[in-house]
C-alpha positions as CSV (number, residue, x, y, z in Angstrom):
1,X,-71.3,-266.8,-13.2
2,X,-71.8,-263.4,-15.3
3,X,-74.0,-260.6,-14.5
4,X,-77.0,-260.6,-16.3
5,X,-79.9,-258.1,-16.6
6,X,-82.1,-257.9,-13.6
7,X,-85.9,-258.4,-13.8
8,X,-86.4,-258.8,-10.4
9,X,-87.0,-254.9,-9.7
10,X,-90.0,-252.9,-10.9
11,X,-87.6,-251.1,-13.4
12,X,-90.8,-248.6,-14.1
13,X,-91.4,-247.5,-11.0
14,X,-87.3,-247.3,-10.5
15,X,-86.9,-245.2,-13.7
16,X,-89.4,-243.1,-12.5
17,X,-87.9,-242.5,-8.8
18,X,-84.7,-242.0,-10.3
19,X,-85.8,-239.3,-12.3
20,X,-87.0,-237.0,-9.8
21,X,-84.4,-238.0,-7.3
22,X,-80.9,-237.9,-9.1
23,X,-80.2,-235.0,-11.2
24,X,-80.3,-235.5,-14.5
25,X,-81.2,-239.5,-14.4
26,X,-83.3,-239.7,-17.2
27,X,-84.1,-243.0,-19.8
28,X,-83.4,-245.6,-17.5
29,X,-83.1,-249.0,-20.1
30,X,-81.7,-251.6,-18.4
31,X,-80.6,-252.7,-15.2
32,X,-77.9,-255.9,-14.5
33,X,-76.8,-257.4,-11.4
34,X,-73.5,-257.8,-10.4
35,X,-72.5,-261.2,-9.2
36,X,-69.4,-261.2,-8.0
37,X,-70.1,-260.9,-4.5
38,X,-72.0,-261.8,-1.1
39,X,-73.7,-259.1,0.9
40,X,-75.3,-256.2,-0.4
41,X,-76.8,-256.8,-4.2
42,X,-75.0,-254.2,-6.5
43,X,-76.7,-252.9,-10.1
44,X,-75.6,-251.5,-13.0
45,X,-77.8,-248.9,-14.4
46,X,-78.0,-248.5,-18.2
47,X,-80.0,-245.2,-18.9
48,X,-80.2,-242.3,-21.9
49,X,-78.0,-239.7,-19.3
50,X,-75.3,-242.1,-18.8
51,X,-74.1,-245.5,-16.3
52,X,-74.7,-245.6,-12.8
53,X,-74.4,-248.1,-9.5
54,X,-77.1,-248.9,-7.2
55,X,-76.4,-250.9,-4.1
56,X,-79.3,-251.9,-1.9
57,X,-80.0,-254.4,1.0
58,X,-80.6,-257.7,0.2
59,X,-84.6,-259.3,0.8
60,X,-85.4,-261.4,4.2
61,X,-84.9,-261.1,7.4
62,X,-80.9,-259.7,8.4
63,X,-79.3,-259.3,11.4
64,X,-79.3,-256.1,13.0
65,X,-75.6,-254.9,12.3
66,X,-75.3,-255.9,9.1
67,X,-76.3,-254.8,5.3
68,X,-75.9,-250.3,6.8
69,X,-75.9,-249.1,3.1
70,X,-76.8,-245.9,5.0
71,X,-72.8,-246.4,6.3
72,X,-71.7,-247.0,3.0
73,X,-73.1,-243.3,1.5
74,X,-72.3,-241.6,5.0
75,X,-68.0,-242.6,4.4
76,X,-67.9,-242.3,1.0
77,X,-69.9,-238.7,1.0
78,X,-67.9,-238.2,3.5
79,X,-64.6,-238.9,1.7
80,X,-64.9,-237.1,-1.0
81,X,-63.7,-234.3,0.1
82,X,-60.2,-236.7,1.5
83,X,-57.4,-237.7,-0.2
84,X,-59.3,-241.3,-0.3
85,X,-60.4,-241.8,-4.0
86,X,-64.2,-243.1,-3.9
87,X,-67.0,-242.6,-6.2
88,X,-69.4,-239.7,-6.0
89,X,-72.6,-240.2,-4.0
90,X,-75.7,-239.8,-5.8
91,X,-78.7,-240.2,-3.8
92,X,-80.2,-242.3,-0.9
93,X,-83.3,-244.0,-0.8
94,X,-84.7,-245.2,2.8
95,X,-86.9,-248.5,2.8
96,X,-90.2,-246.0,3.5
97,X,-89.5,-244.0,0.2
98,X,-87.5,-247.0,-1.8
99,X,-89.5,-248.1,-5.2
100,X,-87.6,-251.6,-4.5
101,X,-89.1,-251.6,-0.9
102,X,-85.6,-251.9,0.3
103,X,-83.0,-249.0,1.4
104,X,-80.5,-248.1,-1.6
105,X,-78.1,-245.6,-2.7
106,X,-76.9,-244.4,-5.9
107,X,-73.4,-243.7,-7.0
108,X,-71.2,-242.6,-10.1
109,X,-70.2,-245.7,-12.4
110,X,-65.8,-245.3,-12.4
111,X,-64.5,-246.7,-15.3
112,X,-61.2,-249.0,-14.7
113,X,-59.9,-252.3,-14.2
114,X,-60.8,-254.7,-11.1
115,X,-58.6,-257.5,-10.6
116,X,-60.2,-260.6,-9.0
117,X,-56.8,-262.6,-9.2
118,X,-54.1,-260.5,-6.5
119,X,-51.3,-262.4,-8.8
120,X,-52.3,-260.1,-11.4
121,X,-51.3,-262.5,-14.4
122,X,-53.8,-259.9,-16.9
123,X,-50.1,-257.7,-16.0
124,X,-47.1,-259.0,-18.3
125,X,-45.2,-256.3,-16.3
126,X,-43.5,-257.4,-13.2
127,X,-42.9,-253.5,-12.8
128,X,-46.9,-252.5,-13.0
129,X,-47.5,-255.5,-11.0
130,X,-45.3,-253.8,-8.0
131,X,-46.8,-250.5,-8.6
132,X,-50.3,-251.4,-8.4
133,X,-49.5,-252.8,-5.0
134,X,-47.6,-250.1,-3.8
135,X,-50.4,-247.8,-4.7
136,X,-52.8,-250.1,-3.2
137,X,-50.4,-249.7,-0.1
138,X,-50.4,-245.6,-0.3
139,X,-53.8,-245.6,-0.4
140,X,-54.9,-247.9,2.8
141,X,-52.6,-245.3,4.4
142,X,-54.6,-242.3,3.1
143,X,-57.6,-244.1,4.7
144,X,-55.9,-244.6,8.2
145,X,-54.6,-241.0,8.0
146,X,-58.0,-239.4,7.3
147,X,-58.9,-236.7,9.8
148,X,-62.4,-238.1,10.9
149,X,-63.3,-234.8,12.8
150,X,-62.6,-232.8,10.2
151,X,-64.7,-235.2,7.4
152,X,-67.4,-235.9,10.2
153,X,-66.8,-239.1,10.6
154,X,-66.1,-238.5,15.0
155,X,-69.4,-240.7,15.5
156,X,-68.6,-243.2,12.8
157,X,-67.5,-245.7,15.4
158,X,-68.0,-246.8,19.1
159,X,-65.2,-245.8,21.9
160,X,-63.3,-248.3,23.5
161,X,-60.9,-250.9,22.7
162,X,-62.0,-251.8,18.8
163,X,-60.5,-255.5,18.9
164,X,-62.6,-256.1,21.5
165,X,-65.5,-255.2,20.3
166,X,-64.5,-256.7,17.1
167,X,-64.0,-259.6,18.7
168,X,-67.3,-259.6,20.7
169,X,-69.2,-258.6,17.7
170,X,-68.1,-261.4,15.3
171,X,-68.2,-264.2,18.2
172,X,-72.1,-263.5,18.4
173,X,-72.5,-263.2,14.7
174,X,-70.5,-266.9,14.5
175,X,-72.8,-268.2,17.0
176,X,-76.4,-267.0,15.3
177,X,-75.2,-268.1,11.7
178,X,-73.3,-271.3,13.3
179,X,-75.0,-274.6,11.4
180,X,-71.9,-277.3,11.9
181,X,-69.4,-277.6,14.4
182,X,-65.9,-276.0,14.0
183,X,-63.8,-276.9,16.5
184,X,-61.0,-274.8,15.8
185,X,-63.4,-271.6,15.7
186,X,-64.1,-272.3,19.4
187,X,-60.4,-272.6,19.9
188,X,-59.6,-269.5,17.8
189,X,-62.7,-267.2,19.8
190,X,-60.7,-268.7,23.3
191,X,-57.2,-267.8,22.6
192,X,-58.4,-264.5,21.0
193,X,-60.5,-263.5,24.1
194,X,-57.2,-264.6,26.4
195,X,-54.7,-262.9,24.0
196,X,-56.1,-259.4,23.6
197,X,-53.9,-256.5,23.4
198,X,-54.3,-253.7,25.4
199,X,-56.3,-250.7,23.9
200,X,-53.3,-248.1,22.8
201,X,-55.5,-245.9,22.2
202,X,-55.2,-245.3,18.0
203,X,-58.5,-244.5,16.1
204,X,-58.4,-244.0,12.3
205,X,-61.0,-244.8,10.1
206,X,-61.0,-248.3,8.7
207,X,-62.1,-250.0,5.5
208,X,-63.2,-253.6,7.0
209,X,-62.7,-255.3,3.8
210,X,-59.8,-253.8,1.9
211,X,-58.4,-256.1,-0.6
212,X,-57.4,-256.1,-4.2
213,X,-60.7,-256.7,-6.1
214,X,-62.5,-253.5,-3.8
215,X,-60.1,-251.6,-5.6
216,X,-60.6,-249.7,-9.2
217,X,-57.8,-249.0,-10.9
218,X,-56.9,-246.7,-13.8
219,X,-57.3,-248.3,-17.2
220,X,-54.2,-245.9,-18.5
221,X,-52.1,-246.1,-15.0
222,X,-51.2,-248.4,-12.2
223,X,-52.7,-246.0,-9.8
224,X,-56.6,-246.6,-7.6
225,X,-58.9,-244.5,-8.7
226,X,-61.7,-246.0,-6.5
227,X,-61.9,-247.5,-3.1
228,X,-65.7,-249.5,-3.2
229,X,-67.4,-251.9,-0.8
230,X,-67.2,-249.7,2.6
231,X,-69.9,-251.6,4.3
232,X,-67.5,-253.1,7.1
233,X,-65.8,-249.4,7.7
234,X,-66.0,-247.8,11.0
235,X,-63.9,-246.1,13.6
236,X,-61.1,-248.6,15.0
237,X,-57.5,-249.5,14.8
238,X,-55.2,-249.3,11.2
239,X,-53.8,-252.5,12.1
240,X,-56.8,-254.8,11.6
241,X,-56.9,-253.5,8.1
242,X,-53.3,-254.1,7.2
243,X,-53.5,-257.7,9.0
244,X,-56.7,-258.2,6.8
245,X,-55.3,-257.6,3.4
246,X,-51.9,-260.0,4.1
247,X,-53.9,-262.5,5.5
248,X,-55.7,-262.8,2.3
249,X,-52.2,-262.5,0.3
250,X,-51.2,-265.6,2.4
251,X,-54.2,-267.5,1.4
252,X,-54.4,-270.3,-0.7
253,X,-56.0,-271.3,-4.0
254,X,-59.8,-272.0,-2.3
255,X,-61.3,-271.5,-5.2
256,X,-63.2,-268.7,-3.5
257,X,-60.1,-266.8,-2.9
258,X,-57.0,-266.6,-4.7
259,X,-53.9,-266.1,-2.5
260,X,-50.4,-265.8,-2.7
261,X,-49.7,-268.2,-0.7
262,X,-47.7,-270.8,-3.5
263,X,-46.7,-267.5,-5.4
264,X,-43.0,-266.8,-6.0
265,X,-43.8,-262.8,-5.4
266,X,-40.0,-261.7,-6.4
267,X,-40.5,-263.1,-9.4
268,X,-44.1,-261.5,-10.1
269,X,-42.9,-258.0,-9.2
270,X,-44.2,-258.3,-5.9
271,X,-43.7,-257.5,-2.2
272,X,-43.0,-259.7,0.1
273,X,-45.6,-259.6,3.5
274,X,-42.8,-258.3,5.1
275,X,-41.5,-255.1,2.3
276,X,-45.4,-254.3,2.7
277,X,-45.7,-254.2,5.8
278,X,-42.5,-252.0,6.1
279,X,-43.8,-249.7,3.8
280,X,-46.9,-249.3,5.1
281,X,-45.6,-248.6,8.3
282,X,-43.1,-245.7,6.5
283,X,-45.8,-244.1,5.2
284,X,-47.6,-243.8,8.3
285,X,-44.2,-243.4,10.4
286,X,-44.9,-246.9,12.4
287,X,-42.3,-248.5,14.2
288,X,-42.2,-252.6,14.3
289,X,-45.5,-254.2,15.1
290,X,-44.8,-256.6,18.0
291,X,-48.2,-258.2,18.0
292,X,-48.6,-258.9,14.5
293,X,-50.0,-262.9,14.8
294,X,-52.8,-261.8,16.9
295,X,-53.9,-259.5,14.2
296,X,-53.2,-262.1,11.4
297,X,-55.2,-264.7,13.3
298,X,-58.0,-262.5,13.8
299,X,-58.1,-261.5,10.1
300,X,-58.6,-265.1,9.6
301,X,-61.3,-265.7,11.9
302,X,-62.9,-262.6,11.5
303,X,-63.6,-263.4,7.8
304,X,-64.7,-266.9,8.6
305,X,-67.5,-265.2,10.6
306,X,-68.4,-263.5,7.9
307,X,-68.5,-265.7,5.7
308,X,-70.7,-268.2,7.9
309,X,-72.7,-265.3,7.9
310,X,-72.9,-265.5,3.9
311,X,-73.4,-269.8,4.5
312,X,-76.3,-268.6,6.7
313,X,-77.9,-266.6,4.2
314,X,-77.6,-269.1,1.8
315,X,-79.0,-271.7,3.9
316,X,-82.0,-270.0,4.7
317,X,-82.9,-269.3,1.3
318,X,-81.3,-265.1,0.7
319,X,-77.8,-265.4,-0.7
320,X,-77.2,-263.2,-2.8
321,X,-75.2,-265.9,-5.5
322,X,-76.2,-269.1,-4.2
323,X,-73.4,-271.1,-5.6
324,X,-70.3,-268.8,-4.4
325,X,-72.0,-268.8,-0.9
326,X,-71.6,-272.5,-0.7
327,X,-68.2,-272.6,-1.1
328,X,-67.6,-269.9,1.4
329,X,-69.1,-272.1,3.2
330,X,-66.8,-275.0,3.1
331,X,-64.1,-273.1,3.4
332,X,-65.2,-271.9,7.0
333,X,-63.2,-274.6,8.9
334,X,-60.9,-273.7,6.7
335,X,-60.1,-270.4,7.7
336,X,-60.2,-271.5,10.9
337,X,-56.9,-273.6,10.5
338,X,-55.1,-271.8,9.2
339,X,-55.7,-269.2,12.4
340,X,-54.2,-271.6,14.4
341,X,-51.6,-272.7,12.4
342,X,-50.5,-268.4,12.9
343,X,-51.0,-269.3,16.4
344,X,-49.3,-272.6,17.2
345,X,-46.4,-271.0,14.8
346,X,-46.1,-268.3,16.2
């Protein structure tokens, strides 16, 4: 599916917020949806003074913890004065003063490349392939090594042991969007609660959903320019991050998601799980991580929450693209799997 222009929001009565509430937002002339993907509906704004980015929350009724675009502003205002490349913040609308009767911010439009594919085949370059992943790598670190007092992020996140919460957090989420029955979910949320490591104690900030295609990069350079999407970020542990993007480099072809799962990555130009992982852990100066299948299978579970979540949505009527929710949806169980296939392997 393409994005097309929008005529779902009162473009009048935007155009004319916009001009008193973004400076120098003036001519506003078209506005088009972006449908690539699930949660919160992202815009393109044409006007006379130039392109911008609106993200809002979606319409109907949403569970409590979900949809924060007041999150997503607070981080990336917040990291803009960081190492952390992120578009500049604009403006904020709150549902009481919101034209679209829905909360919304307002960001800079980056100009660069987003790759949906993480084979990168639009690359002929095995050698550009390998740097865009090693500065993919770089920056995830420059996330974890943010120093959250010093951005006023301290509050960003609850204390305590995050997988925990994590893990409490997404089980209730599974169980409100839950339509079918997944047996291997309920086996996954079991040996999950009975395998959890003990709370050592890091906090960095994390992305929640870093992977290739929430990434911008340079048109001219295999460098990111722009790290977008930061509505699963909060306070909690690096390694849930790092777990989350390899799990999704060992997917499969789902048609959803494109892993590298059947990829020959030496011959692509591209790290191995294990030469990422290893530099990752350089750059931050990590030593061997011995508990790395419970944060693999958690990366997989936790995104089949999530995306039963998106199934739920879809089922009662709000997804955001009705067709790509679907088959989030039947890839649920699975997710779920493959979890225990990093479990019962070891």
């Amino acid at each position: 599916m393409t994005d097309g222009e929008d005529k779902t929001l009162d473009q009048e009565a935007l155009a004319a917020y916009l001009g008193g509430a973004v400076e120098g937002f003036a001519g506003l002339e078209r506005v088009v949806k972006f449908q690539s993907g699930q949660s919160n509906p992202t815009y393109r704004l044409d006007a006379q003074s130039g392109t911008y980015v609106l993200r809002a929350k979606p319409p109907g009724k949403l569970l409590a913890s979900a949809h924060q675009v007041e999150r997503e502003f607070r981080v990336m205002q917040a990291l803009s004065r960081t190492r952390v490349p992120v578009p500049q913040m604009l403006h904020l609308a709150s549902e009481t003063d919101s034209p679209i009767k829905r909360a919304f911010f307002v960001m800079e439009h980056v100009e660069g490349r987003i790759f949906w594919d993480p084979s990168l085949p639009e690359i002929e370059d095995p050698g550009e392939r390998g740097a865009i992943y090693d500065s993919m790598n770089a920056t995830l670190a420059a996330i974890h090594d943010v120093d959250i007092e010093a951005a006023g992020l301290s509050d960003f996140g609850r204390p305590g042991n995050y997988f925990a919460r994590q893990l409490s957090r997404w089980s209730d989420q599974w169980r409100q969007s839950k339509i079918d029955e997944i047996p291997d979910m309920d086996r996954l949320i079991e040996w999950l609660e009975d395998n959890l490591p003990p709370d050592d104690g890091v906090i960095t900030l994390v992305h929640g959903d870093y992977r290739l295609d929430n990434l911008i990069v340079s048109r001219e350079r295999p460098e990111v320019i722009a790290v977008i999407d930061w509505e699963l970020s909060t306070l909690g542990h690096p390694l849930a991050d790092l777990a989350y993007q390899c799990m999704q480099l060992r997917l499969p072809n789902l048609g959803a998601f494109k892993g590298l799962g059947s990829v020959d990555r030496a011959e692509r130009g591209l790290p191995t799980e294990a030469q990422y992982v290893s530099h990752y852990c350089d750059r931050r100066g990590l030593d061997e991580i011995e508990t790395w299948n419970f944060h693999l299978a958690f990366a997989f579970f936790r995104l089949a929450a999530i995306l039963q979540g998106v199934f739920k949505r879809y089922a009662d009527g709000n997804a955001s693209n009705p067709e790509q929710a679907q088959v989030y949806g039947r890839n649920v169980p699975v997710l779920a799997r493959l979890a225990i296939e990093v479990i019962e392997d070891g």
